[in-house]
N, C-alpha and C positions, 0 to 999 in steps of 0.2 A: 444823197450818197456822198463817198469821202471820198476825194481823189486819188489818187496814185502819191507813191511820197517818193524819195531820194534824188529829186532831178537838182541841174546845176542851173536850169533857164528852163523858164515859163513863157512863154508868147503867147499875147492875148491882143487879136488884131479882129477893131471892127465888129464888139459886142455889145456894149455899151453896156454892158450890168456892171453895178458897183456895190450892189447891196454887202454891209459889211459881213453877212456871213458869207457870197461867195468870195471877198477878198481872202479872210482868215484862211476858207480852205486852199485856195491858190498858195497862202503863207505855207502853211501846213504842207504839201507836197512838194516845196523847197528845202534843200540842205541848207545845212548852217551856211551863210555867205552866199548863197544862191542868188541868181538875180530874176526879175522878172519885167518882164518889156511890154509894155500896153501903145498899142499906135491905135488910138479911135477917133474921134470929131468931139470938141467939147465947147462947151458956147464960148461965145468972146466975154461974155460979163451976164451975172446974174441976173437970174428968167429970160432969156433972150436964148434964142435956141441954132444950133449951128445951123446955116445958110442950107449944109447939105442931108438936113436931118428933121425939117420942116414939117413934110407929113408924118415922121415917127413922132416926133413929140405931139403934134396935134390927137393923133390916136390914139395916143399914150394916154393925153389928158384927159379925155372922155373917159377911161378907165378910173384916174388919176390926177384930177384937179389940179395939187401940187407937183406935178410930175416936171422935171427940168433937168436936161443936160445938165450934168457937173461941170464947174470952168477948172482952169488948171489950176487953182487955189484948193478949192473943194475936194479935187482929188487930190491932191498930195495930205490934204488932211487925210481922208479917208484911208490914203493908206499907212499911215503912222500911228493912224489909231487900229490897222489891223495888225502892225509890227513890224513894219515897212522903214525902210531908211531911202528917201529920195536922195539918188543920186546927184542929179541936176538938174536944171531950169529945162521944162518940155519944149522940146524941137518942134517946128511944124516941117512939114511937106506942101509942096506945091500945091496938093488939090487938099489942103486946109486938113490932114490929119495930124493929130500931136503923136510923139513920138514920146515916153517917160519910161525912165529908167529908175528900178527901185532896187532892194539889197533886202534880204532876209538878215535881222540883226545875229550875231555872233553863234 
């Protein structure tokens, strides 16, 4: 289903989905200039899975072989190729969440 449209901010804390269709529709439910904030756990470096996120991805992968936390590289791809303008370099928090700030283009 399609989300809801006309908002000025999206907050997306602690879901870990990044598949690019549900990026687009998170796009898609933003106004021009909108912003959208994601605070989740993302590995330190590719196949390596957050510290705090151990037995999800183990689960995962029995579903999902290839299954792997995005690091903060991966997702800023992934949201530019949804139509995303990253703001800035992801923040962490104390207990190892990233913090990214993106922009619906114009």
């Amino acid at each position: 289903d399609e989300f809801p449209t006309g908002f000025d901010l999206v907050l997306k804390c602690d879901v870990a989905v990044y598949e690019p269709t549900f990026l687009r529709k998170l796009w898609h439910s933003l106004k021009p200039g909108g912003k959208l904030i994601l605070v989740d756990h993302l590995s330190p470096s590719q196949t390596l899975a957050p510290f705090t996120r151990l037995e999800w991805t183990f689960l995962d992968s029995l579903r999902d072989p290839d299954y792997s936390f995005p690091t903060q590289d991966e997702l800023k791809l992934k949201l530019v190729e949804a139509g995303f303008v990253v703001l800035d370099e992801p923040l962490t928090s104390i207990r190892g969440l990233y913090v990214v700030r993106a922009a619906k283009k114009g």
